[in-house]
C-alpha positions in Angstrom: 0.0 0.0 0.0 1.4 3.5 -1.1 0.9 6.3 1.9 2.4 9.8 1.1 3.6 12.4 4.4 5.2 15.3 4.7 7.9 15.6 7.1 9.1 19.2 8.4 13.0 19.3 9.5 13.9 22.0 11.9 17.1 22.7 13.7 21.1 24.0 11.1 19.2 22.4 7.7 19.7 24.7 5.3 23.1 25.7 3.9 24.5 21.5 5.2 23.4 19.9 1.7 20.2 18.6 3.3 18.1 18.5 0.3 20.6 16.8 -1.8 20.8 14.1 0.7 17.2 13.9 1.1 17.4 13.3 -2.1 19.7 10.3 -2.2 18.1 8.6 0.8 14.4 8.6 -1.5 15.9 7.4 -4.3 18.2 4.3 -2.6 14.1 3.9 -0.9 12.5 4.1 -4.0 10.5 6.8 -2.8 9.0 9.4 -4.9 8.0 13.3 -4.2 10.0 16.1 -3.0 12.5 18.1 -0.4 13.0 22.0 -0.2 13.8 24.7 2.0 11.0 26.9 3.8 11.2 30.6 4.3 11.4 29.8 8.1 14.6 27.8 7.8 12.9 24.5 8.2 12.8 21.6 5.3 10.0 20.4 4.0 9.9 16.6 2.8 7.0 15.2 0.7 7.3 11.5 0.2 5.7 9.3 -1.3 6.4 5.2 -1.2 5.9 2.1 1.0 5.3 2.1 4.6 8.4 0.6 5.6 10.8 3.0 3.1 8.9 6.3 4.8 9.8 5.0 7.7 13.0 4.8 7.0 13.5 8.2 5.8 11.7 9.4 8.7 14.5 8.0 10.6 17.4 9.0 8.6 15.6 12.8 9.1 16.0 12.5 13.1 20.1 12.8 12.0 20.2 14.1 8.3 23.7 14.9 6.5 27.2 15.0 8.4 27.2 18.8 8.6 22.8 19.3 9.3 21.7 19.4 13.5 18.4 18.6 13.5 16.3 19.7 16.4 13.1 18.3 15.8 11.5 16.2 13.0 7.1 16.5 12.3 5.6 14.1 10.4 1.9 14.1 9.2 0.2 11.7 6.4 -1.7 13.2 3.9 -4.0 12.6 0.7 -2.5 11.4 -2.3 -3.8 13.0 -5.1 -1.6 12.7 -8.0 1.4 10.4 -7.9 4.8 12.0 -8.3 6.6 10.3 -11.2 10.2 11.0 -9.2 12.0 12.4 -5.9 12.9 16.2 -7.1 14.8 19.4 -5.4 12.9 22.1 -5.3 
């Protein structure tokens, strides 16, 4: 069964290469949606994919990249409406 959530990433994750890495971690998942920065410094994560591979980003979230210090991770599921074709940076 597909589920789609958003995750929102707070704490230093802009300007650490968050997004790209986001990006790596969906595609090793086989995940599909999208990762990009928020006006209010947090990262926004929409993912798309299997229970246990959204899990699993969820996880790697909680500790991002080498250089990111994430403070706290939210995650809420929501509707799919269209499925995303790929995992993109906006």
């Amino acid at each position: 069964m597909m589920r789609r959530v958003r995750i929102w990433v707070s704490g230093r994750v802009q300007g650490v290469c968050f997004r790209a890495a986001t990006q790596q971690q969906a595609n090793k998942l086989s995940l599909t949606g999208y990762v990009k920065n928020l006006p209010d410094g947090r990262v926004e994560i929409v993912a798309e994919g299997s229970d246990t591979a959204l899990q699993k980003l969820e996880d790697w979230s909680h500790k991002g990249p080498l250089m990111a210090k994430v403070e706290n991770v939210i995650t809420s599921e929501i509707a799919i409406t269209e499925p995303f074709s790929d995992f993109k940076v906006k």
